[in-house]
C-alpha positions, 0 to 999 in steps of 0.5 A: 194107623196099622192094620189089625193082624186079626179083625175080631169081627171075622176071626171067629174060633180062628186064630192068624199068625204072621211070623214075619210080623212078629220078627218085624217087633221083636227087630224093631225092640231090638234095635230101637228100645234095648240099646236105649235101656241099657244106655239109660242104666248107666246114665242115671247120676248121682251127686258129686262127693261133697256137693250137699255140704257137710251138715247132718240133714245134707248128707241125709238127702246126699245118701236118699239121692244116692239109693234113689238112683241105685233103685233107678239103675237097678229098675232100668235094667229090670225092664230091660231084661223083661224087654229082652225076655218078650223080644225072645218070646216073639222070636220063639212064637214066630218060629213055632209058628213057621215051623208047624206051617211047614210041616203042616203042608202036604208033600207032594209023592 
């Protein structure tokens, strides 16, 4: 198991930011879930032309299945643009934080 970033015991009205960690997360959804989402987006199959037969209830479930898999498509991509959105929010924390630490450091004259 993974080390906490912050023990709640000890952190008290502190809060610690490692944007390395942060960047680590953001690269790893990067790499590892995004490609998966936006593959599986156009993965989801739908029924041959014809395969439900040609009889009233038939193409009923043919058509209930075609928008159930347009509902799954469009719903993949909806994580995946939400994904994608937390990926650029760990980013630009990341860097926020990074950037405030550098400025927050004293120059030496």
């Amino acid at each position: 198991m993974n080390e906490p970033l912050i023990d709640p015991d000890t952190a008290e009205d502190q809060a610690r930011c490692r944007p390395e960690a942060l960047h680590d997360v953001a690269g790893k959804l990067s790499r590892d879930l995004l490609p998966q989402l936006e593959a599986l987006r156009y993965q989801v199959t739908d029924l041959p032309q014809g395969a439900a037969g040609t009889w009233d209830i038939a193409q009923g479930y043919a058509d209930t299945v075609g928008r159930a898999r347009q509902a799954t498509g469009e719903t993949v991509g909806f994580v995946a643009e939400q994904v994608q959105r937390v990926i650029d929010d760990l980013v630009a924390t990341a860097d926020t934080v990074r950037d405030a630490d550098r400025r927050a450091v004293p120059r030496s004259e």
